[in-house]
N, C-alpha and C positions, 0 to 999 in steps of 0.2 A: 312375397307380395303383401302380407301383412291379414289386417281383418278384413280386407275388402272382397267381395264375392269374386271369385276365379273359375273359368272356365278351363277343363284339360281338354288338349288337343293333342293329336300328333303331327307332324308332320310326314311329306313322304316317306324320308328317311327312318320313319317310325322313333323322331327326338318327339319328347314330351315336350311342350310349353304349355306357360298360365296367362292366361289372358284376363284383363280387369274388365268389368262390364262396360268401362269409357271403349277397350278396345274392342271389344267383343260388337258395341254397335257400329265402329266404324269400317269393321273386319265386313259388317252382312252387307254395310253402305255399299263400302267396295265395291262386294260380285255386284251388287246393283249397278255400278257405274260403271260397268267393264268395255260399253259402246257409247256411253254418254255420261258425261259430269253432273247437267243438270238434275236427271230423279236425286241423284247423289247428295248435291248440296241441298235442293229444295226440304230431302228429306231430314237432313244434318240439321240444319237449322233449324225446323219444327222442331226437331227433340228437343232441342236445348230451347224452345219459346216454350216449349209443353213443362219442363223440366222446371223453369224460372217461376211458371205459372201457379204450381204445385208448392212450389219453396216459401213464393207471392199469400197463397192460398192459407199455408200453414201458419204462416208468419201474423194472419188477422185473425188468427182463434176462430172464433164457434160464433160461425155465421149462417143466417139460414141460406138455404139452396136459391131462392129470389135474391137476397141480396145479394151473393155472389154471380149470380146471372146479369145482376144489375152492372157491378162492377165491371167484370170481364167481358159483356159483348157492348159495353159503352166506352167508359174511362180506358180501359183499358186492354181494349180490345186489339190494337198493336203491339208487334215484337219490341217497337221501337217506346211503347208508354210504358212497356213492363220493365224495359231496359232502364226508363227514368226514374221510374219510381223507386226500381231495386234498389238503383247507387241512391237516391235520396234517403233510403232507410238503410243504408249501408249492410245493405243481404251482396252486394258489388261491392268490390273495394276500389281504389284508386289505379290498382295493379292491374285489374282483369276489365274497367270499364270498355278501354278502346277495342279490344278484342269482342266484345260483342254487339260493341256499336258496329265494327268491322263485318264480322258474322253476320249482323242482318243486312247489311247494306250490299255484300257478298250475295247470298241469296236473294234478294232483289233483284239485282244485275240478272243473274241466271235465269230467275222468273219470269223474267219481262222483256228476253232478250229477242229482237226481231230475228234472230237467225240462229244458227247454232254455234253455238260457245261452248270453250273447256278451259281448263284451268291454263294456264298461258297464253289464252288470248289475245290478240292486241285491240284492247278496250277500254280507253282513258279514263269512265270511271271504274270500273272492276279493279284497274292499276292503282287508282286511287285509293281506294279501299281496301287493298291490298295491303299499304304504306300505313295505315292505321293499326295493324295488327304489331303485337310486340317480336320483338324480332328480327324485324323485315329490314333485310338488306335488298340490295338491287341485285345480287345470284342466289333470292331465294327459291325455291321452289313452292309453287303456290300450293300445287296441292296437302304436302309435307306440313308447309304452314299452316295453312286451313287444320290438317289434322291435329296438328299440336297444338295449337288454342282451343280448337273445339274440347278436344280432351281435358287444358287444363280448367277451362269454362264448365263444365261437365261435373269435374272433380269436386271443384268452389262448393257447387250446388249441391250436389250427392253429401257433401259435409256439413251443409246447410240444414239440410233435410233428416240427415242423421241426429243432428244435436235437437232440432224441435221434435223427432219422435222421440228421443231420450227423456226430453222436457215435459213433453206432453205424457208420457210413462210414467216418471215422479210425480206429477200434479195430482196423476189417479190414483197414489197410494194413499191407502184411507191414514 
């Protein structure tokens, strides 16, 4: 798996696998959504707005604790302004923007749904949104999907994050 943080597990069978910390959150989501999709995605999607936020955060240097309060519960106090701002500063590439326009609009749907919703629902725009994500054929499986962008959206940023603490570590050598 490389340098990336691995967690060991066994399975019943007592086989060892390594899990990357993308999977390792969507593994806890899971047992979370074992009667319902919604805590599932609501919470899938904060990580990855918390996660963007962070990358967002690291990306303006050395800011006081006000201005960033200014920032984030004003400008940019949406998944969807953190999502425009990223690809305007190219911290989002061209590749990964529709999957997290997707992802928030995903969790939207879920959030504000009058009823109970799961992943194959029949809901024009959830369908929608769905159609945005890379990938997506019409025998996709949503949930499968949803996890595969989340992780590789997850991944982008986790490397993002990496290369400014790298950056920010040389800056401090005297």
């Amino acid at each position: 798996m490389g340098d990336e943080d691995v967690l060991i597990a066994f399975d019943e069978g007592q086989r060892m696998h390594e899990y990357s910390v993308e999977e390792q959150l969507i593994e806890t989501l899971h047992i979370l959504a074992k009667q319902n999709d919604t805590p599932y995605v609501i919470v899938a999607g904060s990580a990855l707005e918390d996660l963007l936020e962070l990358v967002l955060r690291e990306s303006m240097g050395d800011l006081s604790n006000p201005s960033y309060s200014n920032i984030f519960d004003g400008l940019l106090s949406t998944f969807g302004a953190k999502i425009g701002i990223a690809y305007a500063f190219k911290i989002i590439g061209d590749d990964l923007i529709n999957d997290f326009i997707a992802i928030n609009k995903v969790r939207n749907e879920f959030a504000h749904a009058r009823g109970p919703i799961q992943f194959g629902s029949s809901n024009p725009k959830l369908e929608k949104a769905f159609k945005k994500f890379s990938g997506w054929t019409n025998s996709s499986d949503q949930r499968a999907l949803f996890d595969e962008r989340l992780k590789a959206c997850m991944q982008a940023l986790n490397s993002q994050v990496e290369s400014a603490i790298f950056i920010q570590a040389w800056a401090d050598v005297p």
